[in-house]
C-alpha positions in Angstrom: -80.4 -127.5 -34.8 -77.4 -126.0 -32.6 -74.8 -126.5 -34.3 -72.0 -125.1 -31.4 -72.7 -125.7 -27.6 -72.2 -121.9 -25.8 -71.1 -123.5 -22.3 -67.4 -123.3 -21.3 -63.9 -121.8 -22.7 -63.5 -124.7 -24.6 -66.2 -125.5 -27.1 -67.6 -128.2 -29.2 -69.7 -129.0 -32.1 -73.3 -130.8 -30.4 -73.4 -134.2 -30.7 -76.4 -133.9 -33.1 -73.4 -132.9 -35.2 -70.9 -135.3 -34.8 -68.6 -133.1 -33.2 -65.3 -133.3 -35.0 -64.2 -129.9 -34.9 -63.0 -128.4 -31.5 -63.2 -124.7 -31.4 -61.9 -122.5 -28.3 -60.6 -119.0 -27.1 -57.6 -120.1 -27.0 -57.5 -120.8 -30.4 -55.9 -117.4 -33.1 -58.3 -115.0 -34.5 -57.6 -115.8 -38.6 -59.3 -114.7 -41.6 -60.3 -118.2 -43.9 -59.9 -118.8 -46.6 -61.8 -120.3 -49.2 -60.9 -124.2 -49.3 -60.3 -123.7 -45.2 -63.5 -122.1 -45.2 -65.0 -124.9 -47.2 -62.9 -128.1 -44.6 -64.3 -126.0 -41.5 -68.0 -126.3 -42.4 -67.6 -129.8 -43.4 -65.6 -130.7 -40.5 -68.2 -128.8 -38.0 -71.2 -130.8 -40.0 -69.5 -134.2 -39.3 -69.8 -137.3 -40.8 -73.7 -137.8 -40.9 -74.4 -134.6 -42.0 -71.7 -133.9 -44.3 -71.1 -137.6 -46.0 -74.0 -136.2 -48.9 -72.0 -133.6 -49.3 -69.1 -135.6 -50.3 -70.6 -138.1 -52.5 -71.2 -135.0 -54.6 -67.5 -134.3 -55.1 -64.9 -135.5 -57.4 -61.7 -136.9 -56.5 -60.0 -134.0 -56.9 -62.0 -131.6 -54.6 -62.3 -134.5 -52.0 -58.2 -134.4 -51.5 -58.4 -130.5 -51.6 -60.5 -130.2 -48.5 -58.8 -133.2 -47.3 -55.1 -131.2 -47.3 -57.2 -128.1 -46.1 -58.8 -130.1 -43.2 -55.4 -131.6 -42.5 -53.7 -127.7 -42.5 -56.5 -125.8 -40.5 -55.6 -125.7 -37.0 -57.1 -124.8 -34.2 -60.5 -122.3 -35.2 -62.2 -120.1 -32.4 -65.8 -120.1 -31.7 -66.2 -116.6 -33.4 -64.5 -117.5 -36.7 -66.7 -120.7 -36.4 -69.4 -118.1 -36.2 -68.9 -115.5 -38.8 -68.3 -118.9 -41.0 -71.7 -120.0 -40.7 -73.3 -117.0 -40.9 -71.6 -116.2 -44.0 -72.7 -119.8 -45.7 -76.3 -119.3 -44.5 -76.3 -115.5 -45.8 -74.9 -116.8 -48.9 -77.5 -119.9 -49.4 -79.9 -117.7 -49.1 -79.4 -114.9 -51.6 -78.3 -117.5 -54.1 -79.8 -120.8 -53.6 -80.3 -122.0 -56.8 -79.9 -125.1 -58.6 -77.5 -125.9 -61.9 -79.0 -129.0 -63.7 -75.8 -130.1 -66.3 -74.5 -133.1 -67.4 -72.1 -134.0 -64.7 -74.3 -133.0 -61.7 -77.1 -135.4 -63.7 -74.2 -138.3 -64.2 -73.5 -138.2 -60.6 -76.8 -138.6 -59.3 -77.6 -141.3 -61.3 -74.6 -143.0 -60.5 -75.5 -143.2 -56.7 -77.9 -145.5 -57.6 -77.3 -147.4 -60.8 -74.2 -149.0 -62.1 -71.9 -147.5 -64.5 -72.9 -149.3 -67.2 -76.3 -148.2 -67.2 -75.6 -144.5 -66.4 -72.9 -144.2 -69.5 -75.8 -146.3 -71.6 -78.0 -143.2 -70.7 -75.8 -140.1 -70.7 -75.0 -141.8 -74.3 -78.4 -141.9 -75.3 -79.2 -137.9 -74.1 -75.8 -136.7 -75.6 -76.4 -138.2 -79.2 -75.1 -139.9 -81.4 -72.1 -137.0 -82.1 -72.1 -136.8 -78.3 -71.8 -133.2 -77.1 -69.0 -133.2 -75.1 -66.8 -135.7 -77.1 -64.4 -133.0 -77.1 -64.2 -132.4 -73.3 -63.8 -135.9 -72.7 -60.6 -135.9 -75.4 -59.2 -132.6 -73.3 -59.3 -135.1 -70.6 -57.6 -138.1 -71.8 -53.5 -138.1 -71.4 -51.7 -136.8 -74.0 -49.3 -139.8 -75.1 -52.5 -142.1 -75.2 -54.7 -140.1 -77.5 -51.2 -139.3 -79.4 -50.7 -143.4 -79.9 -54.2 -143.7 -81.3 -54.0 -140.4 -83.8 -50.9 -141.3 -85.1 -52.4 -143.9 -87.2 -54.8 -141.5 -88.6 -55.0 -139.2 -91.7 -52.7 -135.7 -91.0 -56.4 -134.0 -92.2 -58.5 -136.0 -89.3 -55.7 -135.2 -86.7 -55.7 -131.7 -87.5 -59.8 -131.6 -87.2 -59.4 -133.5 -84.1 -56.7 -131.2 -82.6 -58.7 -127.9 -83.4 -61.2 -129.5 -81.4 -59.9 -129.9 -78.3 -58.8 -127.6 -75.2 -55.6 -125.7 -76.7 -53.5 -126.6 -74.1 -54.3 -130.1 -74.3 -53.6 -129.8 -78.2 -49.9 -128.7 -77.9 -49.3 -131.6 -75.4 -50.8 -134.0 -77.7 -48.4 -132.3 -80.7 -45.4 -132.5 -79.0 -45.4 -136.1 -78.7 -46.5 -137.3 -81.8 -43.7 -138.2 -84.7 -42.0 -134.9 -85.5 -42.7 -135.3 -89.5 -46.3 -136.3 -89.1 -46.5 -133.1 -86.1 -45.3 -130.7 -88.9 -48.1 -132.0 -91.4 -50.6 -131.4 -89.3 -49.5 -127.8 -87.8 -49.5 -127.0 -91.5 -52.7 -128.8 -92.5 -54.0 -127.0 -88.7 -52.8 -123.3 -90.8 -55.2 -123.7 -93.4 -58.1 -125.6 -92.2 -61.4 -125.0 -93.6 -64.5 -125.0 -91.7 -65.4 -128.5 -91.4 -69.0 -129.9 -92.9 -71.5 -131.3 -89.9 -71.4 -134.3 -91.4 -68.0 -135.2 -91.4 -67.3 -134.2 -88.1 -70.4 -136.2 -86.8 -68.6 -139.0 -88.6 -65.3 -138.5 -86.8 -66.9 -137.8 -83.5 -68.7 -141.5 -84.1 -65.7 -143.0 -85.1 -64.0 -141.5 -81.9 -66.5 -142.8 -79.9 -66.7 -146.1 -80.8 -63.2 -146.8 -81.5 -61.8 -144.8 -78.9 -63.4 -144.0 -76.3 -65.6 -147.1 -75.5 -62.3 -148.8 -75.6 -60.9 -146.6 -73.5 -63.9 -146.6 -70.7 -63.5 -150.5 -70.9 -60.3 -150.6 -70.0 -60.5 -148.6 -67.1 -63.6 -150.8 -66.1 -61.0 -153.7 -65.7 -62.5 -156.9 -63.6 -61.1 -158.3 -60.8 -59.1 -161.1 -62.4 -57.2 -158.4 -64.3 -56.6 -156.7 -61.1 -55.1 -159.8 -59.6 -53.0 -160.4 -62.2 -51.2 -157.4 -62.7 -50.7 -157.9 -58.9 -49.3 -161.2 -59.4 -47.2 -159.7 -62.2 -45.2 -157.3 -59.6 -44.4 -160.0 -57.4 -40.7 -162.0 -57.7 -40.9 -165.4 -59.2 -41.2 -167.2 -55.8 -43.8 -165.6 -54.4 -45.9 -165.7 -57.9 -45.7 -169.4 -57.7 -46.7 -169.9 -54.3 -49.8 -167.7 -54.4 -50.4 -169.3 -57.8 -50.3 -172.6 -55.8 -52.5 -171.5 -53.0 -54.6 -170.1 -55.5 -55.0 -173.4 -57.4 -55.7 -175.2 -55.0 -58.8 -172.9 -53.9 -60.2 -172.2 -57.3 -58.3 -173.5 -60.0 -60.7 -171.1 -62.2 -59.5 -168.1 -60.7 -56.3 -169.1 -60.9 -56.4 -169.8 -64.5 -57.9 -167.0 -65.2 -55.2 -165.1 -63.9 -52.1 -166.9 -65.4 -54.2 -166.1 -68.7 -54.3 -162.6 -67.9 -50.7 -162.3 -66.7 -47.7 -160.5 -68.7 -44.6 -162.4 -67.6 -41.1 -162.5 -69.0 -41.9 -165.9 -71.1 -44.4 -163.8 -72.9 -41.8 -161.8 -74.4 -41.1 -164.1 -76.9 -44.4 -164.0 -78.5 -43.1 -160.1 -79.4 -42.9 -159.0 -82.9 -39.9 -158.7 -84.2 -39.9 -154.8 -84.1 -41.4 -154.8 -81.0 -38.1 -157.1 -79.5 -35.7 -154.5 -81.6 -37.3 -151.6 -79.4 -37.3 -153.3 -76.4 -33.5 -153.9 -77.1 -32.6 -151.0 -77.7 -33.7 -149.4 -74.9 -32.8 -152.1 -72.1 -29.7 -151.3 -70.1 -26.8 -153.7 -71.4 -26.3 -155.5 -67.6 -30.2 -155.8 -67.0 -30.3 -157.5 -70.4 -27.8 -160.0 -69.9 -28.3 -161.0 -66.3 -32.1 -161.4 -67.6 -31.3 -163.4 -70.3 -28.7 -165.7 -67.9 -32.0 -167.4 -66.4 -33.9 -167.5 -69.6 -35.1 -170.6 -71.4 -33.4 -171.0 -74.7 -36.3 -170.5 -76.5 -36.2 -166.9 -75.4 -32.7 -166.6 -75.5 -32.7 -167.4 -79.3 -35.5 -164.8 -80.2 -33.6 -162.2 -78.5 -29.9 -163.1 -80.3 -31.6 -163.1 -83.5 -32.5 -159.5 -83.6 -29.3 -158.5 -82.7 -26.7 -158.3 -85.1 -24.3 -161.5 -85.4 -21.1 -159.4 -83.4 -23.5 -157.6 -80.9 -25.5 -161.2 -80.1 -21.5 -162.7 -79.1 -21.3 -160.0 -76.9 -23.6 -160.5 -75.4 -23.2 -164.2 -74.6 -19.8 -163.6 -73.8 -21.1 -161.2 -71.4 -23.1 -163.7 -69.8 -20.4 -166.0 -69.5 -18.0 -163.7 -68.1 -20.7 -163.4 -65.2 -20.1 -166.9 -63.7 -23.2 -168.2 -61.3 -25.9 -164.7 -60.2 -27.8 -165.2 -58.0 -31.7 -166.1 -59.2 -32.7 -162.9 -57.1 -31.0 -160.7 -58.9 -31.9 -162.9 -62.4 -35.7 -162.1 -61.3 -35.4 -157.9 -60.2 -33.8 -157.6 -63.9 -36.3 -160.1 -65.7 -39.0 -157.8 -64.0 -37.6 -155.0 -65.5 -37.3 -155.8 -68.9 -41.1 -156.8 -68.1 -41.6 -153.8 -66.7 -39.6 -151.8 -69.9 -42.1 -153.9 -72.8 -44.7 -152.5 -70.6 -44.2 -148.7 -70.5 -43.2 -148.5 -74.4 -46.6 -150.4 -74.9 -48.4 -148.0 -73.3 -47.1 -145.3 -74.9 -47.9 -146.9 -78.1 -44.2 -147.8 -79.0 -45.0 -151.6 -79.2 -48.0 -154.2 -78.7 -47.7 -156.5 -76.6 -49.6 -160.0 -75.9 -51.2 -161.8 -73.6 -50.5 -165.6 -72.6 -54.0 -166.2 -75.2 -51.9 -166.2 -78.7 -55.3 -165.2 -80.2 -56.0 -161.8 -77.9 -53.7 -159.0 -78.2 -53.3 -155.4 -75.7 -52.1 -152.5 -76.1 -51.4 -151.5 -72.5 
């Protein structure tokens, strides 16, 4: 197949192709490089031809080439040339294959679902899974620090000796300074640790952690929705709530269920109010609390000392009639507070369901 017509100054991939790249004389004589030379071939194989190639890469590498295709300019027919020259030359001196886990996962995901492919990656890895280590190197620091924190010093150490080093010293640096310094010292003299042990945290990882990590990501729909409905202001919630309802009152049940609003807040634990407290801006506070229900009002005063709880009221007072816009942007962001200490393990927060709680 041509890939480049040879007619004219000013040429063009074939239409066999999918011409996407236009190539000329005009255009400056440049060396490529390597993630240019990589957006020029893909660019000059077009979209039928180089879609495979694609559903190959990762989400990383995809916006690589897609800033390199966006930054290449114009590319002349003989740099077009000596490009595909070199790739062909190359191919053939070292076409071979690498069979490894993630080529294997991604093959099998482009044709069964997620589900089945993590069932049987699972089921090759083993039951101390391989590469439970690479997946922890992989996972953000403050999360994995929220769940070891509640472990033994001894099993964080183990775990942290584990990982990629870099990762380690992220996850250090955010956990507790007291409980860091146990484990840098317990790190120090750690022995080598028995197979059967470290099958047993690797397990414990794996079904504690990491299968409730994967299902989380895998969220459904519904719990899409709702933390779309969650960013909304209070009028619009209500009238797609509404619209919703009248629709499919199942999905829109579904969703109030799943929603985190400012009512919620009351069902916070005591310490878990105390944090949020403390780290609310004074103004934001009170002009949220101006539109509250009593109810919520009263499990906010409570945890604040007798002097600091008048204050605020008085506060509150002083303020005279706010406007209910303003009443909502700060009740969002007290929302929006409860939720960025729960994810990084600061608090736990509930859902409307009494009965089901999330750590976000």
């Amino acid at each position: 197949m041509a890939l480049v017509s040879q007619s004219g100054s000013e040429q063009s991939l074939t239409q066999g192709a999918g011409a996407q790249l236009q190539v000329g004389a005009g255009a400056e004589q440049r060396v490529l490089k390597g993630d240019e030379k990589a957006a020029a071939l893909l660019l000059a194989l077009g979209p039928d031809y180089g879609k495979p190639i694609f559903s190959e890469l990762d989400e990383l590498e995809i916006k690589q080439l897609s800033r390199a295709m966006v930054r290449l300019g114009p590319i002349t027919q003989e740099m077009l040339d000596d490009l595909m020259i070199e790739f062909v030359t190359t191919i053939s001196s070292n076409g071979s294959l690498s069979g490894n886990t993630d080529s294997t996962e991604r093959l099998l995901l482009s044709f069964l679902s997620q589900e089945r492919v993590d069932a049987i990656m699972e089921e090759i890895r083993g039951p101390a899974g391989r590469n439970m280590w690479e997946k922890l190197s992989n996972v953000q620091a403050d999360v994995l620090a929220a769940y070891l924190k509640n472990e033994y010093p001894q099993t964080i150490a183990v775990v942290l000796s584990k990982i990629a080093t870099e990762h380690a010293s992220k996850v250090l640096a955010v956990l507790p300074e007291e409980l860091a310094m146990d484990v840098v010292q317990r790190m120090l003299g750690l022995d080598p640790v028995q197979k059967e042990i470290l099958e047993k945290i690797e397990m414990t990882l794996r079904t504690e952690f990491m299968s409730t990590l994967n299902h989380t990501k895998r969220r459904d729909s519904h719990e899409q929705m709702a933390e779309i409905f969650n960013a909304f202001d209070r009028q619009t919630e209500a009238r797609f709530i509404t619209n919703l309802e009248e629709v499919n009152r199942d999905d829109a049940e579904r969703i109030k269920a799943l929603m985190f609003t400012f009512e919620d807040l009351a069902k916070l634990e005591m310490s878990a109010i105390q944090t949020l407290l403390s780290r609310m801006d004074k103004r934001d506070l009170a002009l949220a609390l101006k539109g509250a229900n009593e109810t919520l009002k009263e499990s906010f005063f409570k945890n604040m000392s007798a002097r600091a709880a008048k204050l605020m009221q008085d506060d509150m007072a002083d303020m005279g009639p706010v406007r209910l816009k303003d009443v909502d942007e700060a009740q969002s962001r007290m929302v929006a507070t409860a939720k960025d200490l729960a994810a990084k393990g600061e608090i736990i927060i509930l859902k409307t369901n009494a009965d089901d709680q999330m750590v976000a």
